[in-house]
N, C-alpha and C positions, 0 to 999 in steps of 0.2 A: 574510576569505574572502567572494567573492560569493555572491550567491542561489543562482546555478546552479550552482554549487562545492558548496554543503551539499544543496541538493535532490540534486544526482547521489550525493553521497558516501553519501548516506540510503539512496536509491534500491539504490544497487549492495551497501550494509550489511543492507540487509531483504531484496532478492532472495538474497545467499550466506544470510540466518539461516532462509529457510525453504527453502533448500535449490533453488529453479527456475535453469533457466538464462535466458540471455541470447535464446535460440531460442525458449524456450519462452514467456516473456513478451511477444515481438517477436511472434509468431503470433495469441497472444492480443491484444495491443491493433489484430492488421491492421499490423503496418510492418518494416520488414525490420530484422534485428538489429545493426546496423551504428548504425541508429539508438539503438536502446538503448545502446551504447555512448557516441553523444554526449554524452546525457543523464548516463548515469552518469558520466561525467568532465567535466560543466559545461561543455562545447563549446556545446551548445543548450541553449536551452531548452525545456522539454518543456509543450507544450500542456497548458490547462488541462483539456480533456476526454482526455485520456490521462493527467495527472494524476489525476483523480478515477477512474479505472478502473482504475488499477493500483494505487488506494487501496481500493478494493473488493476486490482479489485479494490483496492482502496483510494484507487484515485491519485497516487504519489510518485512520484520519482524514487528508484532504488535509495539513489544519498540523502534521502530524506530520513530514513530509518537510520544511518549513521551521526546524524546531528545528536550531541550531547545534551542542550538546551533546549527542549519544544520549542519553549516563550521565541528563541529566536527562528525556530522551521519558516521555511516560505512553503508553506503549503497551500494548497488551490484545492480546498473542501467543497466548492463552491455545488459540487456535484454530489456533497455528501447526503445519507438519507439515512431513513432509519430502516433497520434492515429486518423486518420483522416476517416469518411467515415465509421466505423468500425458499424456493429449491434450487438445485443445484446449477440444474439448467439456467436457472434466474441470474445468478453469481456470474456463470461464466459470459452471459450477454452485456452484465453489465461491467465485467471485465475489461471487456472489448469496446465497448462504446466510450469507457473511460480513456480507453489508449489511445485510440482513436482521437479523442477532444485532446487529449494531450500530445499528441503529434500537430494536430492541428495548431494548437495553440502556440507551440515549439517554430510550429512555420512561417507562422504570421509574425512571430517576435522577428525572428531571423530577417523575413521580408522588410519587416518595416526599418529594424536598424540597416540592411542593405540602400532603404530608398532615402533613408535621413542623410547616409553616407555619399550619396551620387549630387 
């Protein structure tokens, strides 16, 4: 399977597990849902900066969408919800709060192996 074969199959497996549509993420990154659909079926490849943005709204890291295997993803859903009813406004807050816990969380790793280390 190519790149854009597993990036789409990722893409379109995390957008149904938290529940958004095709609309609804097509509004949030700005491009019409038509495109989401290339991307989810490896027609296109999806820019790196709409990559990383719809990695902020889903709660994941970029190279997560690059894993071949879900079953083995380490992914941290732990924020996932069901996205029902939400506008766009809603999307981009929770964009943000997501990256946000993920930086956070990125720190405290960091921290804690530095203090295991000393």
């Amino acid at each position: 399977m190519d790149q854009n074969h597993i990036i789409g199959k990722n893409l379109h497996a995390l957008r149904q597990k938290l529940g958004f549509t095709q609309d609804q993420v097509a509004e949030f990154l700005g491009i019409n849902r038509e495109e989401i659909s290339y991307y989810e079926n490896g027609k296109r490849s999806m820019p790196s900066a709409l990559l990383s943005k719809t990695a902020n709204l889903y709660g994941v890291d970029e190279y997560d969408f690059f894993e071949e295997n879900m079953d083995l993803m380490n992914l941290n859903l732990a924020l996932a919800f069901r996205a029902e009813s939400l506008k766009p406004a809603d999307l981009e807050q929770i964009a943000k709060f997501k990256k946000i816990v993920r930086n956070y969380l990125g720190m405290k790793t960091l921290f804690e192996n530095e203090s295991a280390g000393s």
